[in-house]
KOLMI-74054 format. One record per residue (C-alpha): x, z, y. Coordinates in pm, 1 decimal, padded with zeros to 6 digits, always signed. Example, Ala and Ser with C-alpha at 12.3 -4.5 7.8 and 13.67 -1.06 7.14 Angstrom:
2
+01230.0/+00780.0/-00450.0
+01367.0/+00714.0/-00106.0
***
This chain:
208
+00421.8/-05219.2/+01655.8
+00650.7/-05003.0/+01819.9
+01026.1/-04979.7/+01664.2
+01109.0/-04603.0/+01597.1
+01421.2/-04447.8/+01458.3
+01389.7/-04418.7/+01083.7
+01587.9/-04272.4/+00831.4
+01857.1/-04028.6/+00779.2
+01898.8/-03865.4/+01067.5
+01512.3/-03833.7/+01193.0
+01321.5/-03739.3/+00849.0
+01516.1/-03357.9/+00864.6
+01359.4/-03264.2/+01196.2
+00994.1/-03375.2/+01127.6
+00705.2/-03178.2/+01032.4
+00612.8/-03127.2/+00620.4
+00356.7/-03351.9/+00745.9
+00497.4/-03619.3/+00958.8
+00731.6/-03619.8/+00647.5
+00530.3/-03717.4/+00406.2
+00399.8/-04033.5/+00630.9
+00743.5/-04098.9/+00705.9
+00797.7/-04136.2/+00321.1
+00446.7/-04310.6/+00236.3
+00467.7/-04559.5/+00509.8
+00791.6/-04684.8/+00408.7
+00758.0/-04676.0/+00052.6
+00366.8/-04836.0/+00062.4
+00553.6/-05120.5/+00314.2
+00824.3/-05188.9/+00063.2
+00671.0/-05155.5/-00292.2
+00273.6/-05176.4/-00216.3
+00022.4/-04885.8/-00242.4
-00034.3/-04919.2/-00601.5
+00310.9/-04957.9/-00741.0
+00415.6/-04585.4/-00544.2
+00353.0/-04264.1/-00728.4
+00348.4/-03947.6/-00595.5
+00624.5/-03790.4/-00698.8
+00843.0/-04107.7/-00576.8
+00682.1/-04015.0/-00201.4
+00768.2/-03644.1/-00263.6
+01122.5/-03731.0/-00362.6
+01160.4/-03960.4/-00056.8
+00979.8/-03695.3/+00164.2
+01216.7/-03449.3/+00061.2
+00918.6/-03230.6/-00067.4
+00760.4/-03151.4/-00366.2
+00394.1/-03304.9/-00516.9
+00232.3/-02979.0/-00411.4
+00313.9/-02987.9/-00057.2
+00140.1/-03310.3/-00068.1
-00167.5/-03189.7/-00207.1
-00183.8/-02915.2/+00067.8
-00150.3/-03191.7/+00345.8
-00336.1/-03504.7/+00165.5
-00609.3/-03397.5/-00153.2
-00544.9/-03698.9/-00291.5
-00290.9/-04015.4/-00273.3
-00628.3/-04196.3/-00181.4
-00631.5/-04003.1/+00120.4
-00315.5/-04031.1/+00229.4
-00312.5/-04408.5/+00213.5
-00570.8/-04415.5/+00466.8
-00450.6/-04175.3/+00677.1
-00128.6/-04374.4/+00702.4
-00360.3/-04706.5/+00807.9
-00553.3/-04501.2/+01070.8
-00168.8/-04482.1/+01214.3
-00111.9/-04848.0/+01187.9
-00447.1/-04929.7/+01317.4
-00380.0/-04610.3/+01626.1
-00056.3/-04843.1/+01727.8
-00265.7/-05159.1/+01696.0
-00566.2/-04983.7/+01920.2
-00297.7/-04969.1/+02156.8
-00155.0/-05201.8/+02205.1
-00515.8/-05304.4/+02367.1
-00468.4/-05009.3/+02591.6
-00138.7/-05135.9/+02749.0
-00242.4/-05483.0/+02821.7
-00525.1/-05334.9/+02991.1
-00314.6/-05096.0/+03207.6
-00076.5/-05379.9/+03270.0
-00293.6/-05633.9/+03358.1
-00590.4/-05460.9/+03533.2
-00865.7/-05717.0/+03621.4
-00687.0/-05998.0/+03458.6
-00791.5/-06093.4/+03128.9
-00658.6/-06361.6/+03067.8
-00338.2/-06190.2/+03092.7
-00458.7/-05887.4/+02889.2
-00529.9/-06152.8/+02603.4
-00218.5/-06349.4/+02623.8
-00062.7/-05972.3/+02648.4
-00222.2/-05905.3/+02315.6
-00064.3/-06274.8/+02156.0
+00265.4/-06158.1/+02267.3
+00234.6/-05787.5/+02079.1
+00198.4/-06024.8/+01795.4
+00433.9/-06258.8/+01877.0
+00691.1/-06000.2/+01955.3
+00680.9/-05848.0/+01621.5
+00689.6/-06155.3/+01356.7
+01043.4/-06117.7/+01298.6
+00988.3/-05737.4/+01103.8
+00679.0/-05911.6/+00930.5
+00891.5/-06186.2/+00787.9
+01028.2/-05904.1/+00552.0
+00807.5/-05638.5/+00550.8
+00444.9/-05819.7/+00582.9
+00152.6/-05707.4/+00719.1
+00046.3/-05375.4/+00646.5
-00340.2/-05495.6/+00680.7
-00284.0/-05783.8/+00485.1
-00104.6/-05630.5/+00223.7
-00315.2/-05312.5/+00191.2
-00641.8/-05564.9/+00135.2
-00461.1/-05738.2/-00169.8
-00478.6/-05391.0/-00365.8
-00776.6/-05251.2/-00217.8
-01068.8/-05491.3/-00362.6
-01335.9/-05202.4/-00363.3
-01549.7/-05210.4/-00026.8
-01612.5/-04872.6/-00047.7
-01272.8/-04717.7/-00073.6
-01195.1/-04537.0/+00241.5
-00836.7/-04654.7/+00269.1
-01024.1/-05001.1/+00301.9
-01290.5/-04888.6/+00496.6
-01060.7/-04813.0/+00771.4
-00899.3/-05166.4/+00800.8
-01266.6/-05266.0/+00817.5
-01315.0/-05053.8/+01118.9
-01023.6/-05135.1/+01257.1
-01068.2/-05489.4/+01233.7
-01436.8/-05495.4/+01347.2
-01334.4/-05246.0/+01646.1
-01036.8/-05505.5/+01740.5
-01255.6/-05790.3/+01718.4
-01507.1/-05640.8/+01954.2
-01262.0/-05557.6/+02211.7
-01094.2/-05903.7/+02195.1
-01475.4/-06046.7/+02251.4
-01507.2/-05809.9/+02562.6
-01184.7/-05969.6/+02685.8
-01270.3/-06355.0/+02621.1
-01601.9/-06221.6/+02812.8
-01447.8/-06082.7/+03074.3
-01228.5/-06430.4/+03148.9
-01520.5/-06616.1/+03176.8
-01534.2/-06793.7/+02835.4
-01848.5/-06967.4/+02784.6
-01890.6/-06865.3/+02403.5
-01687.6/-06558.6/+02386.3
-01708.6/-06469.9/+02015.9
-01596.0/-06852.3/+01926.8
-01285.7/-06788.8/+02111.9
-01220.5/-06474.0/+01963.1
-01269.4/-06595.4/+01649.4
-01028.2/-06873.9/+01718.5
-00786.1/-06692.8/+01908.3
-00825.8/-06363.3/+01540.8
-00770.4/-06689.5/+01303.2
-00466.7/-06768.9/+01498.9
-00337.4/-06456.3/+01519.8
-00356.1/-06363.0/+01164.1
-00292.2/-06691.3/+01053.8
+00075.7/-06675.7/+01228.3
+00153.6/-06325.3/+01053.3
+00080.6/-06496.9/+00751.8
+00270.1/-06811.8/+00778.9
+00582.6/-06573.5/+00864.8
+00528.5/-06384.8/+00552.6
+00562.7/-06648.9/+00368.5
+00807.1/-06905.7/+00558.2
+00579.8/-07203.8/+00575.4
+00632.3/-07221.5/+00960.8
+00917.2/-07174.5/+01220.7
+00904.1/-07066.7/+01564.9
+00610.9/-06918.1/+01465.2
+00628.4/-06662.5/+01787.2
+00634.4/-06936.7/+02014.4
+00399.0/-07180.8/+01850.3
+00128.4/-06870.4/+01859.6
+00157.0/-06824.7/+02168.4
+00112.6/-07193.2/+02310.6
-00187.4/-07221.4/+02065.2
-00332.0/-06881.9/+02246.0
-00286.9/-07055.5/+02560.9
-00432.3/-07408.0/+02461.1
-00777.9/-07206.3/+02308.2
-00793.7/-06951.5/+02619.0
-00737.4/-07264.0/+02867.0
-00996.6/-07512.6/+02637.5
-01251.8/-07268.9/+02647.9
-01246.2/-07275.6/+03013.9
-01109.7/-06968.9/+03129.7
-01121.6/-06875.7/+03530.9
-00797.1/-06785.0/+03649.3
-00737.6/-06411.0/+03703.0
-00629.1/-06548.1/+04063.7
-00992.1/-06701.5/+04101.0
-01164.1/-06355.0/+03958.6
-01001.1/-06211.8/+04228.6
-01090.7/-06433.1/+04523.8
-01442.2/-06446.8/+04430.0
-01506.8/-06102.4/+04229.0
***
């Protein structure tokens, strides 16, 4: 995800709103969803418990509007490697390793905000799990289209090889089990995308 100035000096000149998620993201990052009243967001928002009903009608909803934000950034993060690497999947894929890759150094403290969320959200039906659900089933589609698109033989295999990776590595960094974990993920990427057969972008283009 995207680094973006934080606190002091940016909360003042945000919207009551934008506020609030300011507050809840970091607060639900550091402490977890469940352990974070309120009142403790209100404080950190600078608000009062009031204003947050007006915005959010309950602490339920707020939650997952804060992970329809993480999952937006996510979403696009598909968008640029597509826009970078027009025609070449293969590069849009390894593209997507390296948004991953890129940002295991802020998960080695802070964790996954997926990952995390799931641990206190064991109800299916909740909303604020529903939308990592969606998210994930919408970023697993679009990683199939990809594999598809290189020429992969069993697409949804190497998704599903390239998704265990993926996740796997965030959660190895969480926990410190594994170094270099940027640049192991992304040789392991390469290895699946290049055992599975993948035509080079340069031969999709001479033959396409």
């Amino acid at each position: 995800m995207a680094v973006t100035t934080r606190r002091p000096g940016r909360v003042a000149k945000l919207p009551p709103r934008e506020r609030i998620l300011d507050a809840a993201e970091e607060l639900f990052q550091r402490e977890g969803i469940r352990r974070v009243g309120v009142q403790a967001i209100a404080e950190r928002a600078e608000t009062t418990k009031m204003a947050i009903y007006r915005h959010f009608e309950t602490k339920d909803a707020l939650v997952a509007e804060w992970l329809r934000i993480v999952a937006a950034d996510y979403q696009a993060a598909f968008d640029r490697v597509e826009a970078e690497h027009p025609g070449r999947p293969r590069e849009q894929i390894l593209g997507l390793a390296r948004f991953i890759a890129d940002g295991l150094p802020t998960l080695s403290y802070r964790g996954c905000p997926f990952i995390n969320s799931l641990a206190e959200l064991p109800d299916r039906s909740d909303p604020a799990r529903q939308v990592i659900e969606q998210h994930k089933a919408r970023q697993t589609r679009r990683l199939v289209g990809m594999c598809a698109e290189a020429g992969l033989p069993d697409p949804e295999q190497a998704a599903a090889e390239i998704t265990f990776v993926l996740e796997g590595a965030q959660v190895s960094t969480q926990n410190g089990s594994i170094d270099q974990t940027g640049e192991r993920l992304m040789k392991i990427v390469e290895g699946i995308v290049d055992r599975h057969g993948a035509r080079s972008d340069a031969g999709r283009a001479s033959t396409g």
